[in-house]
HTML snippet that shows the backbone in 3Dmol.js (N, CA, C, O; Angstrom):
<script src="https://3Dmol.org/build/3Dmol-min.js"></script>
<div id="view" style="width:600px;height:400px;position:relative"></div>
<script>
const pdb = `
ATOM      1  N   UNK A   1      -6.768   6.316  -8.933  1.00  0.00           N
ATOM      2  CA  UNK A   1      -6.601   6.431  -7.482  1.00  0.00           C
ATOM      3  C   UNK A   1      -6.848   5.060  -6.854  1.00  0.00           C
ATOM      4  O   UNK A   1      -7.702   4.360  -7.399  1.00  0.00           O
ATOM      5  N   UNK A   2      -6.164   4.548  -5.696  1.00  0.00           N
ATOM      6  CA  UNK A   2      -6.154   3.374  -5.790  1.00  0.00           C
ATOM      7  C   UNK A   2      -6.978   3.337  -3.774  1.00  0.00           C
ATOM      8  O   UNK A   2      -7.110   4.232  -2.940  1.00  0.00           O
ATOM      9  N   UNK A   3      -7.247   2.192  -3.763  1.00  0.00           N
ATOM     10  CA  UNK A   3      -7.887   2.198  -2.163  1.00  0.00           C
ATOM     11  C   UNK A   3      -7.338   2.931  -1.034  1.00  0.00           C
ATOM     12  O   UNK A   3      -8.003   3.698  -0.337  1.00  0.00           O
ATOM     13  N   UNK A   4      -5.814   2.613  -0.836  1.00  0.00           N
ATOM     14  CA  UNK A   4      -5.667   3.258   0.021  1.00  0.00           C
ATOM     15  C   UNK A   4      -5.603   4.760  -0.111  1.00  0.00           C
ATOM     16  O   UNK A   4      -5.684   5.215   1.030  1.00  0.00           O
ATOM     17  N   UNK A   5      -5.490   5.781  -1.043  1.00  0.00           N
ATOM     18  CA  UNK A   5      -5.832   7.024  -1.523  1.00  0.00           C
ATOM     19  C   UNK A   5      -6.603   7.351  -1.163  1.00  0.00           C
ATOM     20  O   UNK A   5      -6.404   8.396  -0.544  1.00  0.00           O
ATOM     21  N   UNK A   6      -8.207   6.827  -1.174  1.00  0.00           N
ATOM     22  CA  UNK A   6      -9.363   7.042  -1.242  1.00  0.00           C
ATOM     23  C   UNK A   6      -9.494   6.614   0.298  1.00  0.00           C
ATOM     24  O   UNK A   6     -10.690   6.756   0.551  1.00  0.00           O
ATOM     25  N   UNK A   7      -9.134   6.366   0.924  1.00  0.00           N
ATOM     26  CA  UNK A   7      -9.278   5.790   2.525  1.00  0.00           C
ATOM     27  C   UNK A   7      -8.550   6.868   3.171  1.00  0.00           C
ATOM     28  O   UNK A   7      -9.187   7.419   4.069  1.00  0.00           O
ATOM     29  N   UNK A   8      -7.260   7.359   2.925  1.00  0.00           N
ATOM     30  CA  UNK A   8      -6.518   8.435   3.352  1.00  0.00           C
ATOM     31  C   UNK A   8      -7.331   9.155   3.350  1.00  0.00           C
ATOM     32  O   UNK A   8      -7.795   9.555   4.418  1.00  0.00           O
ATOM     33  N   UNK A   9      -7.827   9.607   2.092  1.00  0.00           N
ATOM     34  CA  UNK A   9      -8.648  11.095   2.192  1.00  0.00           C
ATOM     35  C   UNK A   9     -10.106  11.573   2.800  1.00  0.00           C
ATOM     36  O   UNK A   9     -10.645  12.640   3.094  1.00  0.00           O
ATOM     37  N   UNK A  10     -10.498   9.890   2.825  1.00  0.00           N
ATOM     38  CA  UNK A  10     -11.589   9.900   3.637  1.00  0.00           C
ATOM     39  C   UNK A  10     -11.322  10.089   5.315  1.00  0.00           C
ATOM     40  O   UNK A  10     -11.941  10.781   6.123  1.00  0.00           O
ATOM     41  N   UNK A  11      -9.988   9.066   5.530  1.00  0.00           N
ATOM     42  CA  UNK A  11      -9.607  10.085   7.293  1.00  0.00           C
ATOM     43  C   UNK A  11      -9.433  10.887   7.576  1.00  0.00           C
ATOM     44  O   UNK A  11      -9.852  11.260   8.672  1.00  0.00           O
ATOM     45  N   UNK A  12      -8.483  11.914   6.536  1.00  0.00           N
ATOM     46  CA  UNK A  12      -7.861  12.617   6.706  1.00  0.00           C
ATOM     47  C   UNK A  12      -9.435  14.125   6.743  1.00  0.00           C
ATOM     48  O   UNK A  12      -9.370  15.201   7.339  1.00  0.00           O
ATOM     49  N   UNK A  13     -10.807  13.514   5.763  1.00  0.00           N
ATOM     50  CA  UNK A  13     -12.021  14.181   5.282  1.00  0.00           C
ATOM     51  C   UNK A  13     -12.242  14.552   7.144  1.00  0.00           C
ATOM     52  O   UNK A  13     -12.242  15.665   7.670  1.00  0.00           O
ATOM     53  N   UNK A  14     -12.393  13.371   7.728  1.00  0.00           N
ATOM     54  CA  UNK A  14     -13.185  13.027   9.372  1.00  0.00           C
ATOM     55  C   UNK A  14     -12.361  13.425  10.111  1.00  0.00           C
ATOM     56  O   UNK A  14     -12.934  13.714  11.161  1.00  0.00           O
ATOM     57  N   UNK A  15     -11.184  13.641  10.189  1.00  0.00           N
ATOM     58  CA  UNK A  15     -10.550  14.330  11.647  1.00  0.00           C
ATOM     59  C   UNK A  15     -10.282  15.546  10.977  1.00  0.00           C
ATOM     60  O   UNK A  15      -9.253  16.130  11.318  1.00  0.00           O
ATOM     61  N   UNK A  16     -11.361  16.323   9.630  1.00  0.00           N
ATOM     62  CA  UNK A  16     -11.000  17.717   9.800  1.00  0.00           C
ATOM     63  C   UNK A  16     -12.275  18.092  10.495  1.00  0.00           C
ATOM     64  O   UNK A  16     -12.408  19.021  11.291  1.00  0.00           O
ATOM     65  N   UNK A  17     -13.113  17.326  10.128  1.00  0.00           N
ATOM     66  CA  UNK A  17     -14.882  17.800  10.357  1.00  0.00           C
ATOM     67  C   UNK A  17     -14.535  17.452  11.786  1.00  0.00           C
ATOM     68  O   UNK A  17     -13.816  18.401  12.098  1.00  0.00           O
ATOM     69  N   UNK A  18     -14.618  16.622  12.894  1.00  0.00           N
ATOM     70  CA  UNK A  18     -14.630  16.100  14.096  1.00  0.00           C
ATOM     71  C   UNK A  18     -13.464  17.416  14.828  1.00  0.00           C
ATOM     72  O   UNK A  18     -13.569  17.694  16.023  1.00  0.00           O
ATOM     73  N   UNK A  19     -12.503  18.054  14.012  1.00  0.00           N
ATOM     74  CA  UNK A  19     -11.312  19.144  14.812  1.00  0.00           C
ATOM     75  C   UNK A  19     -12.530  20.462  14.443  1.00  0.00           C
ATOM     76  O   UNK A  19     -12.383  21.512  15.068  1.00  0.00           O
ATOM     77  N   UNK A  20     -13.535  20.377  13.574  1.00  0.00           N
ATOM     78  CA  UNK A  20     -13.623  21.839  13.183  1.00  0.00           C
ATOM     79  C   UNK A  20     -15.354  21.800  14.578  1.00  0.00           C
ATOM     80  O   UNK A  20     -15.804  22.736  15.239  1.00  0.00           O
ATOM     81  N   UNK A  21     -15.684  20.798  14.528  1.00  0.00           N
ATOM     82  CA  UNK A  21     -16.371  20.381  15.762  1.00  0.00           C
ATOM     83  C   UNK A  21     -16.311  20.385  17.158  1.00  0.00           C
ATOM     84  O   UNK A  21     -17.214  20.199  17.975  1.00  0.00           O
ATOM     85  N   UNK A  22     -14.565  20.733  17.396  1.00  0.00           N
ATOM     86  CA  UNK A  22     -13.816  20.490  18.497  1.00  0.00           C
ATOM     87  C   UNK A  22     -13.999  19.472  19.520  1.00  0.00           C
ATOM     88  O   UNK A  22     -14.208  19.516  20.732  1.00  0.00           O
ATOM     89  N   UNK A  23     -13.881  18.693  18.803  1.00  0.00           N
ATOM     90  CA  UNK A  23     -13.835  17.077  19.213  1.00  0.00           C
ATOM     91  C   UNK A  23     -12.495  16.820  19.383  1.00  0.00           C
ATOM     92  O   UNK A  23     -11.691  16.637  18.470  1.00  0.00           O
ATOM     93  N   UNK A  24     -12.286  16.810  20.450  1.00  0.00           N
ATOM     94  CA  UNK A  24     -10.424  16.373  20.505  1.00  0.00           C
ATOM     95  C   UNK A  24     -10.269  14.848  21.615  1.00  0.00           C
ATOM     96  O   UNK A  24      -9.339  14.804  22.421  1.00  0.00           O
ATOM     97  N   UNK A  25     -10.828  14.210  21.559  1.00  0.00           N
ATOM     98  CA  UNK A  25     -11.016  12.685  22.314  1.00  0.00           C
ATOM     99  C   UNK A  25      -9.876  12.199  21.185  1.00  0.00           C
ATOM    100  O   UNK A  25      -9.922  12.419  19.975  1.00  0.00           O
ATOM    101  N   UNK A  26      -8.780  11.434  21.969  1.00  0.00           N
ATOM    102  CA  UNK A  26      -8.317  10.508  20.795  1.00  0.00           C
ATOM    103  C   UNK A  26      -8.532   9.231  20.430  1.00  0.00           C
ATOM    104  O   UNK A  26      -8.865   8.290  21.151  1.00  0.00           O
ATOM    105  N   UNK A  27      -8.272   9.250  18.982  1.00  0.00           N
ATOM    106  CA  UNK A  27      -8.487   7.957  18.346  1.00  0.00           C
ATOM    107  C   UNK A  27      -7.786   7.123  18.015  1.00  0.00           C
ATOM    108  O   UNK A  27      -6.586   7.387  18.097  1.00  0.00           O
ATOM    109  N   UNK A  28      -8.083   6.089  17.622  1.00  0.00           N
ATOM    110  CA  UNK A  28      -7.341   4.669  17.292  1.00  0.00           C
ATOM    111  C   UNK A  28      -7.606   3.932  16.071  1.00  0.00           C
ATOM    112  O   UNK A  28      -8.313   2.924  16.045  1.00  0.00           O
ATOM    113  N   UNK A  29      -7.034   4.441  15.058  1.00  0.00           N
ATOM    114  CA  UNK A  29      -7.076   3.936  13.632  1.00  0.00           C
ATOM    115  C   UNK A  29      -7.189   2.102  13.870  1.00  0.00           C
ATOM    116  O   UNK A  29      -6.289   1.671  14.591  1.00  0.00           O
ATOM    117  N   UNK A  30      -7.761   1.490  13.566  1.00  0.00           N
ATOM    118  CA  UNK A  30      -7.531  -0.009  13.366  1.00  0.00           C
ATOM    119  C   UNK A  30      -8.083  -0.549  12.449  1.00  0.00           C
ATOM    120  O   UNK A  30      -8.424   0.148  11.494  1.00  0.00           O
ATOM    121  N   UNK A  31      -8.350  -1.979  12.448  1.00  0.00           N
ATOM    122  CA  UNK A  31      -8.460  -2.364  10.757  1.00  0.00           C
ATOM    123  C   UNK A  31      -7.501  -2.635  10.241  1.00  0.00           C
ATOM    124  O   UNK A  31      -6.407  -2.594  10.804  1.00  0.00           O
ATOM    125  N   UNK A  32      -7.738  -3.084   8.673  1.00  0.00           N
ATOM    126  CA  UNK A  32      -7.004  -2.891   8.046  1.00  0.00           C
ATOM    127  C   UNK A  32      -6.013  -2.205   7.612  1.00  0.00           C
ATOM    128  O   UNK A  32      -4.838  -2.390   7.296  1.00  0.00           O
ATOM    129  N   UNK A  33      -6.932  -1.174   7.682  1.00  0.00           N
ATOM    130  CA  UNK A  33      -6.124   0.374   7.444  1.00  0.00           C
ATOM    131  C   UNK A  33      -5.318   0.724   8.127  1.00  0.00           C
ATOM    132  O   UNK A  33      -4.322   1.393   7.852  1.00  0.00           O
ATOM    133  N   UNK A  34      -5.725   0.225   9.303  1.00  0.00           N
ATOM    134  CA  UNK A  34      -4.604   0.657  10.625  1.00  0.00           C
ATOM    135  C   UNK A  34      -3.560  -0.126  10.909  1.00  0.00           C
ATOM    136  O   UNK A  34      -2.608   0.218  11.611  1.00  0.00           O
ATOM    137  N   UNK A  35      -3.703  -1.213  10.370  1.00  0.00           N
ATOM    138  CA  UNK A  35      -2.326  -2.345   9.892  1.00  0.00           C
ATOM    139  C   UNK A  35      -1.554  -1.528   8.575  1.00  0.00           C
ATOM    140  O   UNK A  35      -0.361  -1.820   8.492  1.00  0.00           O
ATOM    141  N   UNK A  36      -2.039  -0.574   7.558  1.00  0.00           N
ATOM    142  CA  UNK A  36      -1.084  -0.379   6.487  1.00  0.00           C
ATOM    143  C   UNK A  36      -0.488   0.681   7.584  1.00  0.00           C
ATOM    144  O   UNK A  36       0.634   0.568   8.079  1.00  0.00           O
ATOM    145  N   UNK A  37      -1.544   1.878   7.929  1.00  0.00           N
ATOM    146  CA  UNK A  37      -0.496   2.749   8.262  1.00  0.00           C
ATOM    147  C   UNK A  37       0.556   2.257   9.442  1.00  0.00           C
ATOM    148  O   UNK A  37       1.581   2.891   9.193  1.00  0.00           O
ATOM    149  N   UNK A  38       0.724   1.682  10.253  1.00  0.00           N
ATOM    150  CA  UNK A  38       1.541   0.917  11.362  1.00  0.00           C
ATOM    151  C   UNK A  38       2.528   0.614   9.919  1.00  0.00           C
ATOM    152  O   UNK A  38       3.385   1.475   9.722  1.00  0.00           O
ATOM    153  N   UNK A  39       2.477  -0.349   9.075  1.00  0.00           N
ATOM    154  CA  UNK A  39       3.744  -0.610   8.248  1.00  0.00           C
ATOM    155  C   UNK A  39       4.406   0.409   7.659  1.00  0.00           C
ATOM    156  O   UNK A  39       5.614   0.613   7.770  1.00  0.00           O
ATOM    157  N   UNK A  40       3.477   1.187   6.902  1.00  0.00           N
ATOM    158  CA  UNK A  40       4.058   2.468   6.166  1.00  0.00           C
ATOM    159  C   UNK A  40       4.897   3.268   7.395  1.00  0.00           C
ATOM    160  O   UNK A  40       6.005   3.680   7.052  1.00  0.00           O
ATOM    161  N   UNK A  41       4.584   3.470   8.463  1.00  0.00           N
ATOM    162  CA  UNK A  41       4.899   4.592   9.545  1.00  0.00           C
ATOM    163  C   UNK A  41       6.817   2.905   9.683  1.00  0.00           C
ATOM    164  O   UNK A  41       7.994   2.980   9.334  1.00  0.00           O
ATOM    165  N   UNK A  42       6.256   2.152  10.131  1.00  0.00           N
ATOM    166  CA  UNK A  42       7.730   1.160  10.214  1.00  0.00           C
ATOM    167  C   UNK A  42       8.349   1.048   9.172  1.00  0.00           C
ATOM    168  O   UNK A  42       9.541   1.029   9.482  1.00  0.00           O
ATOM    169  N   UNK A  43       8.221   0.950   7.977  1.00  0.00           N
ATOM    170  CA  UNK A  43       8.812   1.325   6.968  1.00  0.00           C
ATOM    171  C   UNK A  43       9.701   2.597   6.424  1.00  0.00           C
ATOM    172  O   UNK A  43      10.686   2.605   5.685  1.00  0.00           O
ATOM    173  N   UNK A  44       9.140   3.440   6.929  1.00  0.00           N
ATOM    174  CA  UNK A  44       9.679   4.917   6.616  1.00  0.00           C
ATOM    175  C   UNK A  44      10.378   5.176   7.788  1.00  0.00           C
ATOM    176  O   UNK A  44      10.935   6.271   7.718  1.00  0.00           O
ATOM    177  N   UNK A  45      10.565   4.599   8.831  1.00  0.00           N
ATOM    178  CA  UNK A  45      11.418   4.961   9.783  1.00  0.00           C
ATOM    179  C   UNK A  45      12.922   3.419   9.894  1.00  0.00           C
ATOM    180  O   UNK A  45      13.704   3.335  10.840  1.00  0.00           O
ATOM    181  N   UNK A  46      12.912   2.627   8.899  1.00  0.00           N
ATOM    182  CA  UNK A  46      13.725   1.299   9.223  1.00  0.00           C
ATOM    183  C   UNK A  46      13.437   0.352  10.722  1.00  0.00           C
ATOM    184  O   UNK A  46      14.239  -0.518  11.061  1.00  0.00           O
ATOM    185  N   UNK A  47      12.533   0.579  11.307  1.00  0.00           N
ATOM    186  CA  UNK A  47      11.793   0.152  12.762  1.00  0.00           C
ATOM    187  C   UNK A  47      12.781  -1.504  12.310  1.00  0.00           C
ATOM    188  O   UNK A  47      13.166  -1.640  11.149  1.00  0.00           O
ATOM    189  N   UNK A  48      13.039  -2.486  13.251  1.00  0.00           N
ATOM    190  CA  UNK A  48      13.318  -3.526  13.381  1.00  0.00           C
ATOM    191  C   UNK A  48      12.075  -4.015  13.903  1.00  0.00           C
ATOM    192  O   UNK A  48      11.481  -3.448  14.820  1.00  0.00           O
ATOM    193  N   UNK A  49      11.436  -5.664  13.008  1.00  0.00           N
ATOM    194  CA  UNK A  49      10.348  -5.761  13.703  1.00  0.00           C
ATOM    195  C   UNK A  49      10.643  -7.291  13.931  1.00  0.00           C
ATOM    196  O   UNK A  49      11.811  -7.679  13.965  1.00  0.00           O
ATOM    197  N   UNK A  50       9.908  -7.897  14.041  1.00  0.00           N
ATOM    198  CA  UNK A  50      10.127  -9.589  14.785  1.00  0.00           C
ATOM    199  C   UNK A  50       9.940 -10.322  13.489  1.00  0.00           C
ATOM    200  O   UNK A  50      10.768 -11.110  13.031  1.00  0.00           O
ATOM    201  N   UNK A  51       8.599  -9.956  12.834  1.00  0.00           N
ATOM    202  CA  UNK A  51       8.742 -10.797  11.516  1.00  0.00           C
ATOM    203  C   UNK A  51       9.376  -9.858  10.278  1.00  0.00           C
ATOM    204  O   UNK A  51       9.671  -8.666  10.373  1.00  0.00           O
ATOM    205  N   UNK A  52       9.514 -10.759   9.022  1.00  0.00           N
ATOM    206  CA  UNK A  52      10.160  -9.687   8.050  1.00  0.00           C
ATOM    207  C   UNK A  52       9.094  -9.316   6.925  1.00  0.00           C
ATOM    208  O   UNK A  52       9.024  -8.331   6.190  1.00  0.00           O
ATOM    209  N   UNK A  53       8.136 -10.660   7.068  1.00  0.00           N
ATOM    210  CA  UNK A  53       6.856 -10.063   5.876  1.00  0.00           C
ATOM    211  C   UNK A  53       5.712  -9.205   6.748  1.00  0.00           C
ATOM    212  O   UNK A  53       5.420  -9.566   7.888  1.00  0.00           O
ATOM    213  N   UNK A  54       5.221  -8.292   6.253  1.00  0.00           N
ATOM    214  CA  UNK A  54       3.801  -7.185   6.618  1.00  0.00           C
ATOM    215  C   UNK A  54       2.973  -8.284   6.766  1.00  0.00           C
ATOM    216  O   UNK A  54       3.148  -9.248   6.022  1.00  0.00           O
ATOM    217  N   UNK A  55       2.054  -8.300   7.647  1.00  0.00           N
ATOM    218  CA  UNK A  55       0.938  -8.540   7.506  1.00  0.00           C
ATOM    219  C   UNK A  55      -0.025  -7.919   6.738  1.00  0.00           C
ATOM    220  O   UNK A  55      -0.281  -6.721   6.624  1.00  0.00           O
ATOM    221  N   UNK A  56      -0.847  -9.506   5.898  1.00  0.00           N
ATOM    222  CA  UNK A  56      -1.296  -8.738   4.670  1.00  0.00           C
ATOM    223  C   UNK A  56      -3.173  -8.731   4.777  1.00  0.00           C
ATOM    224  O   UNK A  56      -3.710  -9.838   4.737  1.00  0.00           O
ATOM    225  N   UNK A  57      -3.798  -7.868   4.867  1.00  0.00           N
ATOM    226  CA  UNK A  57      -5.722  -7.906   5.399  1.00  0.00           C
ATOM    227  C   UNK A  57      -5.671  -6.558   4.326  1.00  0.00           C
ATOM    228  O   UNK A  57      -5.021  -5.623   3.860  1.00  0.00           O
ATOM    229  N   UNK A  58      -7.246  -7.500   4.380  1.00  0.00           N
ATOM    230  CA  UNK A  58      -8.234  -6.524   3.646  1.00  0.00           C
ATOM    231  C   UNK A  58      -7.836  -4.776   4.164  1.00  0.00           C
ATOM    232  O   UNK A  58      -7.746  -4.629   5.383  1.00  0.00           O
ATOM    233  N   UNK A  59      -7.657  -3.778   3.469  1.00  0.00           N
ATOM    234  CA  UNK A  59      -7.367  -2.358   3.937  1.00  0.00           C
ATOM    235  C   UNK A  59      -8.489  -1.922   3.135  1.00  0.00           C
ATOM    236  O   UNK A  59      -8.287  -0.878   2.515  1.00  0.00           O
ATOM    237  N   UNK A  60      -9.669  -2.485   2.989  1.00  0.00           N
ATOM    238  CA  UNK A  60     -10.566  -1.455   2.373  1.00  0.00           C
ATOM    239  C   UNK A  60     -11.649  -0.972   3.685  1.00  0.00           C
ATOM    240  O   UNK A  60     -12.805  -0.601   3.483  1.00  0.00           O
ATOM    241  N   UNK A  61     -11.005  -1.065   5.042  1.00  0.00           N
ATOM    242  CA  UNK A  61     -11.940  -0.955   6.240  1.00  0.00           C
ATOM    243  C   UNK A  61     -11.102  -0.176   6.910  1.00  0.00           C
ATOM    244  O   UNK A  61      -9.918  -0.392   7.166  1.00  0.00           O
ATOM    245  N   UNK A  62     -11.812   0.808   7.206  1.00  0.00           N
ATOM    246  CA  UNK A  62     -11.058   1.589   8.717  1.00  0.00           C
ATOM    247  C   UNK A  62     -11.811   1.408  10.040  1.00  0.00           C
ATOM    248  O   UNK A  62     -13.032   1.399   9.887  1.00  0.00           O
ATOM    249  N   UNK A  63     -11.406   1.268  11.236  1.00  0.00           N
ATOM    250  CA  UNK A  63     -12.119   1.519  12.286  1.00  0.00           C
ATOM    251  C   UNK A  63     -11.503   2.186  13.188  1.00  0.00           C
ATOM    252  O   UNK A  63     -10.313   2.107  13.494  1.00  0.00           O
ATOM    253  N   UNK A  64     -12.549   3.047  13.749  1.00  0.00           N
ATOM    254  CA  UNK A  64     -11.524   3.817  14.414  1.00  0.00           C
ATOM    255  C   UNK A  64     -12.275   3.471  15.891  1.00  0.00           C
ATOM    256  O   UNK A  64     -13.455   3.121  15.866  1.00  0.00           O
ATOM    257  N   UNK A  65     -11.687   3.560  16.942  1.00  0.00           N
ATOM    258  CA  UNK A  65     -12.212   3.897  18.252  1.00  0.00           C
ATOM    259  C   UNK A  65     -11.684   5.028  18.658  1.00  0.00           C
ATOM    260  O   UNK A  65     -10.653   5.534  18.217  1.00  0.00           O
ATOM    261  N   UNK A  66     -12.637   5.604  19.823  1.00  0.00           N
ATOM    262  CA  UNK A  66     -12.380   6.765  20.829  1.00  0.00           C
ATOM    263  C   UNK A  66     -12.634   6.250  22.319  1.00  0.00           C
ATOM    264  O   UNK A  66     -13.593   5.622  22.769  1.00  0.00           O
ATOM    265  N   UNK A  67     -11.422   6.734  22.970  1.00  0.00           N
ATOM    266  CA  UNK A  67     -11.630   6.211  24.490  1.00  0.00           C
ATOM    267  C   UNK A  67     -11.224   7.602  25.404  1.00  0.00           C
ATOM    268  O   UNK A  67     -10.612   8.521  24.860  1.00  0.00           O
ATOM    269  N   UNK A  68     -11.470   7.643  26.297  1.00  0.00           N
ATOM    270  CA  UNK A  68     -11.594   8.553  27.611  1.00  0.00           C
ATOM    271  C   UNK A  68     -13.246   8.200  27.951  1.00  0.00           C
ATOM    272  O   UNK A  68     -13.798   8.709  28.927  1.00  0.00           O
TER     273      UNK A  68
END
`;
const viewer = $3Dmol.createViewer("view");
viewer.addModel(pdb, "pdb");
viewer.setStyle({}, {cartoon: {color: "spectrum"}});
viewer.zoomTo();
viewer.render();
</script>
């Protein structure tokens, strides 16, 4: 299983506990992590972007914020 696997399942672990909490404030993946998924999500859709290489950072960090 490789980092980002283990990072998925760890978000995917926290917005079940935080929904079963009924915590519904939204969040803002950032980080690293939040740079892969932004590519993966532009990638899987053909998005046109300004540069042609990903930006490449550490993805072994998630941060998330909550605002309201």
């Amino acid at each position: 299983m490789n980092y980002n696997n283990i990072l998925m399942s760890n978000l995917l672990d926290f917005l079940f506990e935080i929904n079963q909490k009924g915590i519904t404030k939204p969040l803002i993946i950032a980080g690293g992590f939040g740079l892969f998924l932004k590519q993966q999500y532009i990638t899987e859709r053909n998005i046109r972007t300004l540069f042609d290489d990903p930006l490449l950072q550490d993805r072994q960090k998630i941060l998330i914020f909550s605002y309201r």
